[in-house]
C-alpha positions in Angstrom: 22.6 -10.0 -10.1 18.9 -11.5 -9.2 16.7 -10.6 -6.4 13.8 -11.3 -5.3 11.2 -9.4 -3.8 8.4 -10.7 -1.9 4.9 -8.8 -1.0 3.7 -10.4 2.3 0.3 -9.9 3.0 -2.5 -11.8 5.4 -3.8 -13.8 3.1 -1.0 -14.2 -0.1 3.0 -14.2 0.1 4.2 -13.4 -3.7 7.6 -13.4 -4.7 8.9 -12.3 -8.6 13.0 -12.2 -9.1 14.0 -9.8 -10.9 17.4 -7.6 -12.6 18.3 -4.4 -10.7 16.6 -1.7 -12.4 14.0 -3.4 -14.0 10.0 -3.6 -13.0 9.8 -6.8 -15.6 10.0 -9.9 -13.5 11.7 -12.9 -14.6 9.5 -15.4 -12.4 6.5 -15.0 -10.2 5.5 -17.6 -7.4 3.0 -17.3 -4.8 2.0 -19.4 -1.6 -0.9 -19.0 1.2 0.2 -16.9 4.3 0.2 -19.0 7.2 -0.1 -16.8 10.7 3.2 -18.4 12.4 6.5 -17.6 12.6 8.6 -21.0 11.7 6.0 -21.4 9.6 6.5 -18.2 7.1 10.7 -18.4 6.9 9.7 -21.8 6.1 7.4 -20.4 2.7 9.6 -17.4 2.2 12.3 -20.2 2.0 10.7 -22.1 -0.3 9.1 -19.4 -2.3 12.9 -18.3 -3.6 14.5 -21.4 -3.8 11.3 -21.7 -6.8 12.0 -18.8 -8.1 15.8 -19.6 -8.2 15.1 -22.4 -10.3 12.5 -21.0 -12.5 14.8 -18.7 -13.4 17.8 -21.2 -13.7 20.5 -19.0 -11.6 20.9 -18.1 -7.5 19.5 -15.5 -6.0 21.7 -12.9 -4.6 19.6 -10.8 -2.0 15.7 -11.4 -1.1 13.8 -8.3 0.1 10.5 -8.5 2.1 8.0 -6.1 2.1 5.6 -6.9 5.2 2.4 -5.8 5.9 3.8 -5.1 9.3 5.8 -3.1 11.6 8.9 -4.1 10.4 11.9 -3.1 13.2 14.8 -1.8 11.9 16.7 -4.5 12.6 14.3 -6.8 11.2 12.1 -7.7 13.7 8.1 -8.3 12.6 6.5 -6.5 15.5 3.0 -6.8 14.6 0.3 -7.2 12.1 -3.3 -7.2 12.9 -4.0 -9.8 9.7 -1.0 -11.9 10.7 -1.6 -12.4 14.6 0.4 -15.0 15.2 3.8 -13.5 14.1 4.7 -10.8 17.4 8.0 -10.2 18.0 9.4 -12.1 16.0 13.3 -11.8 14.4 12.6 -12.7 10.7 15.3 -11.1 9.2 17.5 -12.9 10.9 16.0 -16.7 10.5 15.7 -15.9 6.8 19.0 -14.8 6.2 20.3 -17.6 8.5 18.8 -20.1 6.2 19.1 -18.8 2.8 23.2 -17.8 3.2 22.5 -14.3 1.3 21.7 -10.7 2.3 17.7 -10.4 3.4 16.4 -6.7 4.0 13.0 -5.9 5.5 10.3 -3.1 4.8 6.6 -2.3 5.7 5.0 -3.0 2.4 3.5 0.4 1.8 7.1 1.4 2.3 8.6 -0.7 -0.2 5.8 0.6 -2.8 6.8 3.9 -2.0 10.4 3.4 -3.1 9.5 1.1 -6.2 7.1 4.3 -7.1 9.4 6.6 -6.2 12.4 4.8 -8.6 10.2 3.5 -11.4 7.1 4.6 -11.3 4.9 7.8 -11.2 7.2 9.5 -8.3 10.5 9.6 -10.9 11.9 13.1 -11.0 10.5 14.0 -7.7 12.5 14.4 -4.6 9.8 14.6 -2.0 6.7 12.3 -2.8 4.1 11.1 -0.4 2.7 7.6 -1.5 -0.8 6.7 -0.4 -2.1 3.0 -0.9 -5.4 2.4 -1.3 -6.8 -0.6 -0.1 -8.5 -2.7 2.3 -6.9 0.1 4.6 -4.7 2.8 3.9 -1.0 2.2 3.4 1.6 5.6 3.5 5.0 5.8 2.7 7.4 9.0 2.2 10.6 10.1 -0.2 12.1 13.3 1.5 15.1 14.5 -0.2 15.1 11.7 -2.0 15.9 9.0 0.5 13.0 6.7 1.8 11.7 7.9 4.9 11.8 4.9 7.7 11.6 6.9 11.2 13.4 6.5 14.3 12.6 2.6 14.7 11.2 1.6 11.0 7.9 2.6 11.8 7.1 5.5 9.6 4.4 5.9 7.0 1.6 4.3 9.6 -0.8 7.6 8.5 -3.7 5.7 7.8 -4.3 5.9 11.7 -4.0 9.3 12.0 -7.5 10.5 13.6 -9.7 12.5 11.5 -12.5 12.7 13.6 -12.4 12.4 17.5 -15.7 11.0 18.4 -16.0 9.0 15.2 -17.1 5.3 15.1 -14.5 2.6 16.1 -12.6 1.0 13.6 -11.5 -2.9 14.0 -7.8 -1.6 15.6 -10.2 0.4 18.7 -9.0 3.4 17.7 -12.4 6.3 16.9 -12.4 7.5 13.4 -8.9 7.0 11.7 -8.3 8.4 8.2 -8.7 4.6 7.1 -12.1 4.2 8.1 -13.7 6.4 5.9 -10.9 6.6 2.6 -10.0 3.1 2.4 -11.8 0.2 0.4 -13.6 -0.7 3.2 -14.6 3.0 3.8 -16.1 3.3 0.5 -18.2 0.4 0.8 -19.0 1.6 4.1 -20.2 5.2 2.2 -21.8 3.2 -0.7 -24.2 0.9 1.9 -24.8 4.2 3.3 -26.1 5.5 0.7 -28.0 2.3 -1.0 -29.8 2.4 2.1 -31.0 5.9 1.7 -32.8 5.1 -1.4 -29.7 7.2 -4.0 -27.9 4.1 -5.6 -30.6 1.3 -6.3 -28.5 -0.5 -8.3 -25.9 -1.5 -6.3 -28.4 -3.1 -4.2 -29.7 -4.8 -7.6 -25.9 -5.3 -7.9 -25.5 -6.9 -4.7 -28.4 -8.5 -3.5 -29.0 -6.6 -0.2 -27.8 -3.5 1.5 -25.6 -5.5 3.6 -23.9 -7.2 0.5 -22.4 -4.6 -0.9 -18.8 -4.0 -1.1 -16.4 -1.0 -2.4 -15.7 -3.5 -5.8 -19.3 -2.8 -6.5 -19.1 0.3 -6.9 -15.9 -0.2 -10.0 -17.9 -2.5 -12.0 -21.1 0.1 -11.9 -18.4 2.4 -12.7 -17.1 0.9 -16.1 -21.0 0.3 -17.2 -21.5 3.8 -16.7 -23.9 3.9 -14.1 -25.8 7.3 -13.1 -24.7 8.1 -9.1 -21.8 6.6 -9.4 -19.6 9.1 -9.9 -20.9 11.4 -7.7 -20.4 8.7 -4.9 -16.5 8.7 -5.6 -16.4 12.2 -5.9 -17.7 12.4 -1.8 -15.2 9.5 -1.2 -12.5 11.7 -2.8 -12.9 14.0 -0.2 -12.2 11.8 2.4 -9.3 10.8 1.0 -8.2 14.4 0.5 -8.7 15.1 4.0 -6.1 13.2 5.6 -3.6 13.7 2.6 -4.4 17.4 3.7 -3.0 16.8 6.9 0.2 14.7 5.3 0.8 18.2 3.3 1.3 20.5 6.5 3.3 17.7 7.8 6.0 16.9 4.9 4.9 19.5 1.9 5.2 16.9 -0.2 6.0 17.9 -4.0 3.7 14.9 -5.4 1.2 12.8 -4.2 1.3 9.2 -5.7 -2.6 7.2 -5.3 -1.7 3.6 -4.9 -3.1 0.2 -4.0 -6.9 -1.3 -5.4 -8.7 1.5 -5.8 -6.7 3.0 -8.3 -8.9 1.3 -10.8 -11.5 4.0 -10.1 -9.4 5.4 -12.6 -9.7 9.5 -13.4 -13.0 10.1 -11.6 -11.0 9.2 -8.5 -7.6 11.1 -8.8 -8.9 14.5 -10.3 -11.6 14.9 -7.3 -9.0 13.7 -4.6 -6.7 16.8 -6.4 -9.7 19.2 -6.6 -10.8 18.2 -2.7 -7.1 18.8 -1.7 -6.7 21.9 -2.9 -9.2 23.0 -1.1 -9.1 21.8 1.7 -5.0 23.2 1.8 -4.7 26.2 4.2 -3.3 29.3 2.0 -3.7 27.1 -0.9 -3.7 30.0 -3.4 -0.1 31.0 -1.8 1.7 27.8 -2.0 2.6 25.7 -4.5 0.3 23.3 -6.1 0.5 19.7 -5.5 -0.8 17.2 -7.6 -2.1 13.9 -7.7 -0.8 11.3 -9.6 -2.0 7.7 -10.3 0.7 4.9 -9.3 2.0 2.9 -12.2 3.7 -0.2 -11.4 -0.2 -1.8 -9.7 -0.5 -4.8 -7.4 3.4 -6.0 -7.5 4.8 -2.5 -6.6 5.7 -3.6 -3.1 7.6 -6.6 -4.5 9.6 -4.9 -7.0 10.6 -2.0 -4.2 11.6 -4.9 -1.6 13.7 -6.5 -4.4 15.3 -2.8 -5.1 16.4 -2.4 -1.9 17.6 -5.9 -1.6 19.7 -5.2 -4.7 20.8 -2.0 -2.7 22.0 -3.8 0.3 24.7 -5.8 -2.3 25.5 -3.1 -3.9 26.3 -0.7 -0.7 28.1 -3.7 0.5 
């Protein structure tokens, strides 16, 4: 059997086929996303019929991971960095032209079950994934089944309000976990601090205060910059706090840290797992719950999508 699974984003749409079971693809393609309906079937389209003949062989399912609310019955609802796509049946165009079984998931979602199969989750039956990125991307394994909600919608936690009368982040909402813990958050925290005079070389780095960006930060981390890690360590926290939350919510066995800023490497995951702990009500009661870094990187939503795509054949 080959599948392929596809990562949509609002700027890229990549697609690698691949064996069930395996993490190795055969091909990789990718294509510019384009905010229109028609317009992305019309890529997705194309996109596997490359990959088909890269590979030399049809493709037998296609999986999408969206960064969307996906409806369960494969409508795209929304995406704030696809606006022109609302409401709009893509399952069903895809699969319409294509001739083969096409399954949709939020793209955090699809991570979570490619981690959860293949990756750092393996041998745990309830695992709370959390994508770091430009935002914050969540996705759950309870009982070993991928967690999708009453409508598809589940694993949306990096909107979950950490602060009431916080500052107002680009969706209107005041001071969602994803302001402060996602990429954006931490170059947010690291202008912050520039500006106070305690990091002078990222504005050496950057150019200005207003130049600086959470990437920054990584690269004065791998030259071993002083103040660096002390900055991630504060970021950690923020981070912990809303994973806090997720833990009286689900009392996850293990978290998995996804998306771009895993390559903070260590200094990150072992201060998000020391914040957490204490931050964890009873903590010294309960179970510990570690942290663990995800291991299948920047193609872990396609390789989920094309799991489940495999699935849908398989389950008939």
């Amino acid at each position: 059997m080959l599948t392929v699974g596809f990562d949509v984003g609002g700027t890229n749409v990549r697609g690698v086929g691949l064996r069930p079971g395996s993490t190795e693809p055969l091909a990789i393609r990718r294509a510019r996303t384009r905010p229109d309906g028609d317009v992305l079937v019309d890529t997705i389209v194309e996109v596997t019929e490359m990959l088909a003949a890269d590979i030399g062989e049809p493709v037998d399912a296609v999986g999408l991971g969206m960064a969307a609310l996906m409806d369960s019955d494969g409508t795209f609802r929304y995406a704030p960095n696809i606006p022109g796509v609302v409401d709009y049946p893509l399952v069903p165009r895809v699969q319409a032209r294509l001739g083969i079984p096409v399954v949709a998931e939020n793209d955090a979602t699809a991570a979570t079950w490619a981690e959860s199969q293949f990756g750092a989750g393996v041998g745990y039956t309830h695992m709370a994934f959390v994508a770091l990125g430009t935002g914050i991307g969540t996705g759950f394994v309870l009982d070993g089944r991928l967690h999708r909600g009453a409508h598809g919608y589940a694993g949306e936690a990096g909107h979950i309000t950490i602060q009431r009368d916080g500052p107002q982040h680009i969706t209107g909402a005041n001071g969602p976990w994803e302001y402060y813990a996602s990429g954006t958050g931490l170059g947010r925290l690291a202008r912050h601090w520039a500006a106070e005079g305690r990091l002078d070389a990222l504005i050496e780095r950057a150019g200005s205060v207003e130049a600086i960006r959470g990437e920054y930060v990584n690269e004065l981390l791998n030259e071993g910059e002083p103040g660096i890690e002390t900055l991630i360590a504060r970021f950690a926290k923020d981070v912990a706090i809303g994973m806090a939350d997720l833990v009286y919510v689900l009392d996850p066995e293990v978290f998995v840290l996804g998306g771009g800023l895993v390559d903070l490497g260590e200094v990150l995951r072992s201060n998000v797992e020391r914040h957490l702990a204490g931050l964890i009500l009873g903590a010294d009661h309960r179970p510990e719950v570690p942290v663990l870094m995800a291991k299948l990187g920047s193609y872990a939503g396609a390789i989920g999508s094309a799991a489940l795509a495999a699935e849908l054949v398989e389950d008939g």
